[in-house]
PLY file of the C-alpha trace (Angstrom):
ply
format ascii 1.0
element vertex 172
property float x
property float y
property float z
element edge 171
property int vertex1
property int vertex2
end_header
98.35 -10.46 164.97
98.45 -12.61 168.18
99.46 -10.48 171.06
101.54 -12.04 173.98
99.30 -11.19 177.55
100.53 -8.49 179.31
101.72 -9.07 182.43
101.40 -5.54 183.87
105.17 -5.11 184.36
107.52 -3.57 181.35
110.21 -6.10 181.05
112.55 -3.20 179.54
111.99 -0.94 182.65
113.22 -3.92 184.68
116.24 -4.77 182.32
117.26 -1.18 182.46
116.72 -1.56 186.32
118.46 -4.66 186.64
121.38 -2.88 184.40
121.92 -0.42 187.21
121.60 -2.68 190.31
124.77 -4.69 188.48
126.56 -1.80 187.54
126.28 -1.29 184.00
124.72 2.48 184.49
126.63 4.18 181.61
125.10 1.61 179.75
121.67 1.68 181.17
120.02 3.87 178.52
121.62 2.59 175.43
120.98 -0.97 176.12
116.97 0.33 176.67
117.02 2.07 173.41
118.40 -1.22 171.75
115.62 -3.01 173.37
112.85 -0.88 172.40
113.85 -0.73 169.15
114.25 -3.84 168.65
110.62 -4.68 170.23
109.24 -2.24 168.07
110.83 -3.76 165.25
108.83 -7.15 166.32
105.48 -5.40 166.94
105.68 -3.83 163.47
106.98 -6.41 161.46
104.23 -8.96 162.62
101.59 -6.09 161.67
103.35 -5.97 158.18
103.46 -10.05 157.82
100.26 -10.38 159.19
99.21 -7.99 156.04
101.03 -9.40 153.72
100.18 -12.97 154.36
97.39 -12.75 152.31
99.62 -12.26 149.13
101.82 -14.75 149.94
104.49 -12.14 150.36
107.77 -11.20 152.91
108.67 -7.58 153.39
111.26 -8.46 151.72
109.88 -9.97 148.72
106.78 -6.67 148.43
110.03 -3.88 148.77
111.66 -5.65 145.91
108.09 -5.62 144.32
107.68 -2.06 145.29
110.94 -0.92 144.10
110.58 -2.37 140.47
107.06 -0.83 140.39
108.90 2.61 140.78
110.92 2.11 138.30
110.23 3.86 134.51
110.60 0.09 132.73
109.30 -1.73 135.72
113.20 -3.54 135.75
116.58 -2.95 136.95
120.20 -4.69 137.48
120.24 -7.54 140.59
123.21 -5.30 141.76
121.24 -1.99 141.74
118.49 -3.23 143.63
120.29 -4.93 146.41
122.10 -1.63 146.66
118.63 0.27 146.61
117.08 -1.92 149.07
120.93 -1.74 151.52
120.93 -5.82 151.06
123.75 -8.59 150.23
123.21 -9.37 146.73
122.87 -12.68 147.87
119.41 -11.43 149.59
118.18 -10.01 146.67
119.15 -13.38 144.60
116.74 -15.50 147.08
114.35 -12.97 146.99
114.07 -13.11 143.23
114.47 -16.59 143.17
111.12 -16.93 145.50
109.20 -14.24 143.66
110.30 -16.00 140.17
108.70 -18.66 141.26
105.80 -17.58 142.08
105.47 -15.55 138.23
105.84 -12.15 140.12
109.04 -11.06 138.52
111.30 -12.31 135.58
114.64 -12.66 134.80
116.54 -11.46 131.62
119.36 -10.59 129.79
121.53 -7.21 130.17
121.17 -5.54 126.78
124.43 -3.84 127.45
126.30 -6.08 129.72
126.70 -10.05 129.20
127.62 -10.13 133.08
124.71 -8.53 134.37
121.15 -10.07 134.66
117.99 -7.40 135.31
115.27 -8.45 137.51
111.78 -7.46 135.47
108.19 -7.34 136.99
106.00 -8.97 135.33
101.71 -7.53 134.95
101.06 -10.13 137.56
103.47 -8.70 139.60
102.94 -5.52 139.59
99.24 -5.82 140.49
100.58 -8.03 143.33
102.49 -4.76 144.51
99.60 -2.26 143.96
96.99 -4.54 145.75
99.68 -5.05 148.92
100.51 -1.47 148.96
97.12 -0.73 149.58
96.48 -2.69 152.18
100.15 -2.06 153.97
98.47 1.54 153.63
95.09 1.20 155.08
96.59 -1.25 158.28
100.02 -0.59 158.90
101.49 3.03 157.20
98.57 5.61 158.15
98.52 3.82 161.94
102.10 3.19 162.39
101.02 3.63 166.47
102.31 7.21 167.00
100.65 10.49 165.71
101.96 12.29 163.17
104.05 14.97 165.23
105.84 11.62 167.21
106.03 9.62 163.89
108.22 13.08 162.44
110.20 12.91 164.84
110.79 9.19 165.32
111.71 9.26 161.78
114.18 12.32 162.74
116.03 10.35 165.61
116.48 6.99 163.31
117.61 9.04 160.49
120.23 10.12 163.25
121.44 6.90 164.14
121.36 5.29 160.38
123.42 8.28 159.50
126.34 7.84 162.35
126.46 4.36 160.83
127.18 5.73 157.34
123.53 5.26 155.75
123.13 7.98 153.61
119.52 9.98 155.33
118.26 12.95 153.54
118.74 16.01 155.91
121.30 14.30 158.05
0 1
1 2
2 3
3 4
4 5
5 6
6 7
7 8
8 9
9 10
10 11
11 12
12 13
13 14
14 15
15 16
16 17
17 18
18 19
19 20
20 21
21 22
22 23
23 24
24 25
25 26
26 27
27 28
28 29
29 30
30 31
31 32
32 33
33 34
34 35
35 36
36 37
37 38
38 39
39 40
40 41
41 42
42 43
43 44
44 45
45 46
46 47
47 48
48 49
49 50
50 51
51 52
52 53
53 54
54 55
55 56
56 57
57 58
58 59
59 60
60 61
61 62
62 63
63 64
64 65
65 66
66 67
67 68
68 69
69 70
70 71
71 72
72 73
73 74
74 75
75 76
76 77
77 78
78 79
79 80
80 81
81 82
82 83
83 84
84 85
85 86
86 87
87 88
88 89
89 90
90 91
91 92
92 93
93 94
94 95
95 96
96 97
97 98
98 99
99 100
100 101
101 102
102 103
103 104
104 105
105 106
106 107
107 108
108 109
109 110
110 111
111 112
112 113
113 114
114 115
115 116
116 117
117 118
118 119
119 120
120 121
121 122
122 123
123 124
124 125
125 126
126 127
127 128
128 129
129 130
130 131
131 132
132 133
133 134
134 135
135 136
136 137
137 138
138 139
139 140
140 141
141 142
142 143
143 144
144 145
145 146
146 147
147 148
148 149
149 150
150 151
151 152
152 153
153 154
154 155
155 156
156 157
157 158
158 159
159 160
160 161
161 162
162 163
163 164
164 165
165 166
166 167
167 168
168 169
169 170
170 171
């Protein structure tokens, strides 16, 4: 992963500065937590493509890989996995569409419903998924950047947030 230089200065200190100097203090703090999230959400996400590059894969294309993997017959609807994975079914159609092509997954028939088409990994797939799991686990998922006491609780306060949105969060 290429890192931009540091310049010394934290750009979200002086946004959340420059939010008070205009005004905008009841807003201050929220508009920093946006921020850091969302630069966390850049820092990690090039650590996860920069992983997965090697298997030619998106997240998005290795959770759909992941998810069939945990599933007993290594398939499942279109319409359960995008609502699995919290996705537009139209997300999880490109996403099959790419990994289709690239003889990862299949496409076939619903035995029980002529509407519905299941999404089915193929062997090739799922050593795809085992092989990027691995590696996702050795350089991004045991190092996530916080210890293990910060990364609890991190996981605690997003679980917070996702539930006042309406996810549904274990414990919430």
């Amino acid at each position: 992963m290429t890192r931009t230089p540091s310049t010394g200065r934290d750009p979200i200190a002086e946004a959340r500065r420059q939010w008070e100097v205009h005004g905008w203090e009841d807003a201050a703090a929220g508009m920093t937590a946006v921020t850091s999230i969302m630069r966390a959400h850049q820092l990690l996400l090039a650590r996860v493509d920069d992983t997965l590059k090697p298997f030619a894969l998106t997240f998005a294309r290795y959770e759909l890989l992941t998810l069939l993997s945990f599933s007993r017959q290594g398939r499942m609807p279109l319409s359960s996995a995008a609502s699995r994975l919290q996705v537009h079914p139209t997300s999880v159609t490109n996403t099959v569409d790419r990994l289709e092509a690239a003889g990862l997954v299949a496409r076939e028939p619903h035995p029980g419903d002529r509407r519905a088409t299941l999404v089915t990994l193929t062997p090739e797939g799922r050593d795809v998924a085992a092989q990027a799991t691995d590696a996702l686990n050795r350089a991004v998922f045991t190092q996530p950047g916080l210890d293990v006491g910060d990364t609890e609780h991190l996981i605690a306060i997003v679980g917070r947030l996702r539930a006042a949105a309406g996810d549904a969060v274990s414990g919430s």
